[in-house]
N, C-alpha and C positions, 0 to 999 in steps of 0.2 A: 504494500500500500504506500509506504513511503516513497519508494521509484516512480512510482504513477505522479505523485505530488509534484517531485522536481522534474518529471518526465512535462505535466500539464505547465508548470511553472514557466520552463523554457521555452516549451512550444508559444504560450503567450508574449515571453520574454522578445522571442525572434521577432513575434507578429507586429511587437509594437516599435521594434527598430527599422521594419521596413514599413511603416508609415513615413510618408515626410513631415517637416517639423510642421507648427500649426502656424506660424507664417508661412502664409500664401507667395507665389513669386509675384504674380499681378496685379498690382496698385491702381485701383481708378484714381482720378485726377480732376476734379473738377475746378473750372475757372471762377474767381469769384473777387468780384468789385473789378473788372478788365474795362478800362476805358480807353479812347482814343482823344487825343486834343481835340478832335472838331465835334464832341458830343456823343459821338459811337460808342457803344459799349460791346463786348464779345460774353459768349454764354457759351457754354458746352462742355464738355468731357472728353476723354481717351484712355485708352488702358497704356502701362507702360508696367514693363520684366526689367528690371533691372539686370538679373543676369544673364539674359538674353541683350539686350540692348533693343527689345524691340516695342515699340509703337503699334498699335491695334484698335480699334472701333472706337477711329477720332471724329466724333459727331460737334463741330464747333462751327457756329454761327455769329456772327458779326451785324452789327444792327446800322442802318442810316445814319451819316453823319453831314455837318456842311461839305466835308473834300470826296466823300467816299459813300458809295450808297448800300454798303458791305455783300456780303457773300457768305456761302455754307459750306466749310471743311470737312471733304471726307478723307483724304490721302496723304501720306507721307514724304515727302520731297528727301529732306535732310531729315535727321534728328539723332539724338546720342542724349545722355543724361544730361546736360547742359542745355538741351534746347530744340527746339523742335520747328521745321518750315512746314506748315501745311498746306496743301492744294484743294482748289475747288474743283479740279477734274482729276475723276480716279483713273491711274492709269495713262492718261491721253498720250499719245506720242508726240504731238505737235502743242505744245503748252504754251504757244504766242497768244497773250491775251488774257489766256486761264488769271484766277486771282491766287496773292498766297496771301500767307499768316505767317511771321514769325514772332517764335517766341525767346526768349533767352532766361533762364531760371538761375536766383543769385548765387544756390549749389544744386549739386547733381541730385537729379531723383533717383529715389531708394525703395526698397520693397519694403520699409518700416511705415511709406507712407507719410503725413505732417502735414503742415504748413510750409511754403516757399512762396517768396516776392518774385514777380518779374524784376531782373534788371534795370532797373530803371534811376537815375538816369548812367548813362554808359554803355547798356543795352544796346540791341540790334532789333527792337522790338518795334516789328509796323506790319503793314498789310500794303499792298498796291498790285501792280496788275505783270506780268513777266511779259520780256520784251523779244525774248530766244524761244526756241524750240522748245531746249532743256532748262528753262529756267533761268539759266544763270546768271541773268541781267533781267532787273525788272525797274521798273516807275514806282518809287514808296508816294502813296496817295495820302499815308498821313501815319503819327508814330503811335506807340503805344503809350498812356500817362502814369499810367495807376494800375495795378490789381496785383491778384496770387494765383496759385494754386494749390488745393488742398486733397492730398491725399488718403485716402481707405483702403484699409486692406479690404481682399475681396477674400471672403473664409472659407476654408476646403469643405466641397461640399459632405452631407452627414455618412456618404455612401464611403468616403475613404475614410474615414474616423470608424467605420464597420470593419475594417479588412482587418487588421489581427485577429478579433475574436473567432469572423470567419476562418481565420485562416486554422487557427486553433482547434476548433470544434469538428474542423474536417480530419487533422491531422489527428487529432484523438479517436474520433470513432474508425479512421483506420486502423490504428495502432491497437483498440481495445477488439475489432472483428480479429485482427492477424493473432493477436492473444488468444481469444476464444477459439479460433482454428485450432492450435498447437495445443490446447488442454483436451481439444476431443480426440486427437490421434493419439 
């Protein structure tokens, strides 16, 4: 009976080291107080991995201002922890015209999540219209004034917080049928 104890012990033991930790790697980020000098304000979110370095389901909208009559981010241009270009055409291969967004954040984002300030001022933070194919030369229509961004963790869902126990209770009821086998022969 005792073997069975540290037998169940470990099998739990293992299950719960191959969980990952309960920091999630995906950070949402939501924009909050984002203004432009001519009145415009920006609103929206995106996910960002730190240990990926990647950018995903950037939904960011910019509102009417006197120089700029804004646009809706869906796509990725540039970005890295320091800062992000957004595009209003996903994908496009001819991006002459298309609008961006950049941002610049005062340190790198992290998968802890918090509070960060744009850049500002010293920043590279504006929106305007690109004058190239690929971007790389655009018209800033106006800069960025004011705001942050405010990270959450996103929490592993309940289904992987199950996997030791699963994993457990399977490895024991084989262990106790291969038992019971070997006590009837």
């Amino acid at each position: 009976m005792r073997m069975f104890i540290f037998i169940v012990l470990g099998i739990l033991g293992l299950g719960f080291a191959a969980v990952p930790k309960a920091n999630a790697a995906t950070v949402s980020w939501q924009l909050q107080g984002v203004t432009f000098g001519d009145g415009g304000q920006a609103t929206g979110s995106f996910l960002y991995d730190a240990n990926s370095n990647t950018y995903s389901n950037i939904s960011i909208s910019t509102g009417t201002g006197s120089a700029f009559a804004g646009a809706t981010y869906v796509d990725e241009k540039n970005g890295g922890a320091f800062g992000l270009t957004a595009l209003s055409a996903p994908s496009a291969s001819d991006l002459t015209g298309e609008n961006f967004f950049v941002m610049q954040f005062s340190s790198a984002l992290t998968n802890s999540g918090g509070i960060l300030s744009l850049l500002i001022p010293g920043g590279n933070n504006r929106e305007g219209t690109c004058n190239s194919a690929d971007c790389l030369f655009g018209s800033t229509a106006r800069n960025t004034s004011a705001g942050s961004v405010v990270g959450t963790v996103i929490p592993l869902p309940p289904s992987l917080l199950l996997l030791p126990s699963s994993l457990a209770l399977l490895l024991l009821g084989g262990w106790r049928r291969r038992k019971s086998q070997k006590a009837t022969v």
